[in-house]
N, C-alpha and C positions, 0 to 999 in steps of 0.2 A: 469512261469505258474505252478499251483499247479499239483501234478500226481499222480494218485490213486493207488493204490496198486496193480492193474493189468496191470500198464504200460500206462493206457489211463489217456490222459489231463483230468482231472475237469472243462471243461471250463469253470469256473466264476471267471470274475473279479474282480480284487483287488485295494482298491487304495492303488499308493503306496505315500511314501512320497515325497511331490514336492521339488524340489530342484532347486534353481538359474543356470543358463545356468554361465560356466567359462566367465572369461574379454573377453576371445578368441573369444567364442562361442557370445557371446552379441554382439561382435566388428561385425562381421561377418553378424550378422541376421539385426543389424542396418544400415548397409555401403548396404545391398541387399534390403532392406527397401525402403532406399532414390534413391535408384538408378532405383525401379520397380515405386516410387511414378513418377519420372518423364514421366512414359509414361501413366500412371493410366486412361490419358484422351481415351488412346483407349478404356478400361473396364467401358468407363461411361454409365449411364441407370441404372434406381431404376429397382430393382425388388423384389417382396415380397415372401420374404423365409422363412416367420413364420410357414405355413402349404401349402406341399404342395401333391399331387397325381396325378401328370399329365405325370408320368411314364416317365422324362424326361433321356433318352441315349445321351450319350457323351462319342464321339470317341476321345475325350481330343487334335486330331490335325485339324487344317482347312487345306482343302484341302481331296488329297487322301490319301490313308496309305503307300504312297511312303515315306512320310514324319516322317514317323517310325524310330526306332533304326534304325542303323547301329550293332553295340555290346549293350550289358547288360550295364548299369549303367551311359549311354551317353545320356544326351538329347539332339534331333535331334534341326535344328532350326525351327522356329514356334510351337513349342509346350510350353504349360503353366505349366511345372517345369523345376527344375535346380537340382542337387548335389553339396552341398556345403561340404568345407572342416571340417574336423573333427578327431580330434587324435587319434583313435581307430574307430569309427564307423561313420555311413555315415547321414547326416545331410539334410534329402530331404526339398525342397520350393516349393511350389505349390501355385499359383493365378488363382483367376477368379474373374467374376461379382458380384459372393455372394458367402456364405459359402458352399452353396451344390456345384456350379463348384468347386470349389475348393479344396473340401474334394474329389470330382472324382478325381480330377487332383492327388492330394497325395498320391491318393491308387495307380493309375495307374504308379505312379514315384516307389512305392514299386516292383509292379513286374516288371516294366521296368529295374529295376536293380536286378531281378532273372533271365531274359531272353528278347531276344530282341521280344519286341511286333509286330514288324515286321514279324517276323517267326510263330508268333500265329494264327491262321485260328480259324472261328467260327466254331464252330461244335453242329449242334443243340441237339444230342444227349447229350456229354457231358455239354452242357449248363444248359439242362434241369434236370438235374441228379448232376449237381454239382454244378450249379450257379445260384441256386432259393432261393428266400426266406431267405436272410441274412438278419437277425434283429442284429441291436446295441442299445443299449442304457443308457445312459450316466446319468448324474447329472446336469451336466453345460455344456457348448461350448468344454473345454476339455477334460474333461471325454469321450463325446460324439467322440472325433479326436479318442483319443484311445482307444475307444471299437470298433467301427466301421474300425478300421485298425486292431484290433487284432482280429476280427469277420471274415476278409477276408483272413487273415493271419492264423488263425487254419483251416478254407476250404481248405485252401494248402496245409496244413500240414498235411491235414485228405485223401483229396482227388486228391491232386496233378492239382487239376485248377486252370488256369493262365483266367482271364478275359483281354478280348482285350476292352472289350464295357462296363462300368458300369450305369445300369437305379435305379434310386431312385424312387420306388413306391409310397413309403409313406415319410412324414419327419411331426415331430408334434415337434417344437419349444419349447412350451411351457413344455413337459413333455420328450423333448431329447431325443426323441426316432425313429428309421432309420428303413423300410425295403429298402431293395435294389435286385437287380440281375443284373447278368454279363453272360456274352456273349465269349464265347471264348472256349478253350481246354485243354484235359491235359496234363501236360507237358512231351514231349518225346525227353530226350536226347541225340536219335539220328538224332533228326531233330531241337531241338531248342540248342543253345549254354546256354551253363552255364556260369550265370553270379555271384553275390554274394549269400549267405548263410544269408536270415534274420532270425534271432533265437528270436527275441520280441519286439514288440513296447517299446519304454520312455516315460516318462514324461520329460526327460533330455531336456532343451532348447525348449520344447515348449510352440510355445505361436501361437494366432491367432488374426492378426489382421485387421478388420473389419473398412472401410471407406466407403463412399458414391459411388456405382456402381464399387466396389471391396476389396475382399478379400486376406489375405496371411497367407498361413499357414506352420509352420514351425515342422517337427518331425525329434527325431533321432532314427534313427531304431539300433537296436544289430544286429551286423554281426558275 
């Protein structure tokens, strides 16, 4: 991320140049592919995610929030991502029914491997004060992954909030463009455990792909 001469981030994004995911990385995101397509039938049901404003919150687990982390970087069981492997940096998966569950699900797998979401309590004050009004927006469907992870990603960096609850306000398909807000606190490490250090979203191995009543999307974050 570019950094101005007084120390503060320039937040505007850059493309950078894409680049092929390693034999590794492909082997890894195809064998997780085939193995999510076999249950795909749970995530059936059309829904239309061209435009939407229906203020939709996803607590990304069914059930209660029992079902939370145990530690940073662990997905619990019944939740909709995974940490895949990756030779230096960590390779999060995330599905849902369509792109917007799903682009929740990835952010939420981002701080879920900062700290465990378990430990995170709403807190209306800091919600309101740090987790309003994040706008991303993108070019295409990837652009769009990594601005809106790198949009939630410098809030943390800026303000040290960790969202438990992500709502998508707005989402306009056509012109790639997200507001959202999150729900949750900020991080205090003497009550949340430290988990990984993410320093910037990639374009490395991402890709996203989009089937009938689900989504999968794949990022590797820098640790």
């Amino acid at each position: 991320m570019e950094q101005a001469s007084d120390g503060v981030s320039n937040h505007q994004i850059e493309k950078p140049k894409r680049s092929e995911p390693s034999a590794e990385i492909q082997r890894q995101i195809d064998e997780a592919i085939t193995v999510r397509s076999r249950t795909s039938a749970a995530y059936s049901g059309k829904s239309d995610s061209s435009n939407h404003n229906s203020s939709e919150c996803h607590l990304l687990f069914k059930g209660t929030t029992n079902n939370l982390h145990d530690e940073p970087g662990v997905a619990a069981a019944g939740c909709q991502y995974e940490y895949l492997n990756h030779p230096a940096d960590i390779l999060l998966h995330s599905w849902g029914e369509n792109f917007i569950s799903s682009l929740r699900n990835v952010t939420l797998a981002m701080f879920g491997g900062i700290t465990t979401l378990s430990s995170i309590s709403i807190n209306d004050s800091h919600s309101s004060s740090y987790g309003r009004t994040i706008i991303a927006q993108g070019h295409d469907t990837r652009s769009l992954v990594y601005a809106f992870l790198d949009e939630w990603l410098f809030n943390f960096h800026d303000s040290g909030f960790i969202p438990k609850a992500i709502c998508i306000e707005e989402y306009d398909a056509a012109t790639f463009r997200i507001m959202s807000n999150g729900d949750g606190e900020v991080l205090d490490l003497s009550r949340h455990p430290r988990g990984m250090e993410v320093k910037a979203i990639t374009y490395s191995a991402m890709r996203v792909v989009e089937s009938e009543g689900r989504c999968d999307i794949y990022v590797v974050v820098d640790i």
